[in-house]
N, C-alpha and C positions, 0 to 999 in steps of 0.2 A: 802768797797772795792768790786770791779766787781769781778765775779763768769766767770770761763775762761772753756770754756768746753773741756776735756784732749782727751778723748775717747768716743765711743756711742757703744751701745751694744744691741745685738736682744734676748739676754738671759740674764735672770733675774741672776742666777747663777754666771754665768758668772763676773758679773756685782759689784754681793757682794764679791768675792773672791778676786778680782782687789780693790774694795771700802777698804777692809780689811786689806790687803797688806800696802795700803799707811795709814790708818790710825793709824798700827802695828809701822809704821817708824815717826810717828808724823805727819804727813799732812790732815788738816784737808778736808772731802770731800762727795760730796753730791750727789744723786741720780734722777735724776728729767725724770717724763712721766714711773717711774718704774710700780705703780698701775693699770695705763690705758694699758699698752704693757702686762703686765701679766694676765690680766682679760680678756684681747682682744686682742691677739697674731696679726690678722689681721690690727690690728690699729699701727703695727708698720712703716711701712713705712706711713702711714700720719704723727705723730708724731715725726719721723722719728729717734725713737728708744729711747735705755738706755742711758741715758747721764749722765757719771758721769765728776762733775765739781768739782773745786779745789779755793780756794785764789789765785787772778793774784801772790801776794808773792810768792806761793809755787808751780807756776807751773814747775819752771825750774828744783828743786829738786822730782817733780812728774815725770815729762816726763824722769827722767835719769830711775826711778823705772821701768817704763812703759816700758822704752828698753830693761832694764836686764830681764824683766819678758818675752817679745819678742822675745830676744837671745837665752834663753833656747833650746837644744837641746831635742829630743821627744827620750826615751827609750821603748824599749819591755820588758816582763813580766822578762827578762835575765839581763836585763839591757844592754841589745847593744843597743848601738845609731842607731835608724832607719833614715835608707836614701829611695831616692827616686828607686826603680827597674830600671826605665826607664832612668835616668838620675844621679843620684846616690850622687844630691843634699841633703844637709842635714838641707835645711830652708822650712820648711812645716807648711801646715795648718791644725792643730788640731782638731777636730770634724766638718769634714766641710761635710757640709748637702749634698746629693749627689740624684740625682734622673734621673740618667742616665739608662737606658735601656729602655723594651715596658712596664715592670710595674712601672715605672718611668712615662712616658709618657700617661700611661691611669692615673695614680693618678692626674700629670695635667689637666688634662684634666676634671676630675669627679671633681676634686676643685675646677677649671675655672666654673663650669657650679651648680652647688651645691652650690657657694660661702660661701667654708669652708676651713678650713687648710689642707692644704697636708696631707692624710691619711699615704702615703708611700714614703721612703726617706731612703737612707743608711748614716751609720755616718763612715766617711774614712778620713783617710788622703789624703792634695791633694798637691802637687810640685806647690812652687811658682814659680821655674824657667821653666820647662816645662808642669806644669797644668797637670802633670799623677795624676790620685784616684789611693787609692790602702789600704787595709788589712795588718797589717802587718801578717808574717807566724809566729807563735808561734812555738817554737822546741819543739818537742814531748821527753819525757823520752824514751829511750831504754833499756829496760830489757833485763840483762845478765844474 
């Protein structure tokens, strides 16, 4: 039976967590180009990443897995549902790599020319609908 590939992934982590998931639910499911992307981060887009694959049988009961793990709404350390600041969306993207500013910009640039991985890069959330990055604000105790 042909091996269906569900999702691809640029972290290893990532990758076994989702693998886990479905294998937790009975779906049997497999890892392929995980050893060369974790050894050689750089060789991900030739490779072109973590590909975890599934039984053509079991994709359709994968892919419903795959949505509710999608669906999930993102909490803060309070447990309030984080929404977007700017737009005040509540479908975001979870540890999304961020390298926006000038030291954003000189790590590109030292990576492009050094050909190595990105030294510097923030981990933020980002709005799928309007693409804002952002922090979320932790609430601070107040002492009475």
């Amino acid at each position: 039976m042909p091996l269906i590939t569900l999702i691809v992934f640029d972290n290893i982590i990532e990758a076994h967590l989702v693998k886990s998931k479905l294998e937790s639910e009975g779906i049997t499911a497999y890892l392929f180009d995980e050893n060369i992307n974790t050894m050689y981060p750089l060789y991900n887009i030739a490779t072109g990443g973590i590909k975890l694959k599934t039984d053509e049988a079991d994709v359709e009961k994968a892919q419903k897995i795959l949505t509710e793990i999608n669906n999930n709404q993102y909490s803060d350390t309070n447990n309030q549902i984080l929404s977007c600041p700017e737009c005040g969306s509540k479908d975001l993207y979870n540890n999304f790599k961020s390298m926006k500013g000038i030291k954003g910009i000189f790590s590109a640039v030292f990576s492009f020319l050094s050909m190595t991985f990105p030294i510097y890069y923030k981990v933020v959330y980002k709005c799928k609908s309007c693409g804002h990055e952002f922090r979320p604000v932790e609430n601070q105790a107040v002492n009475s």
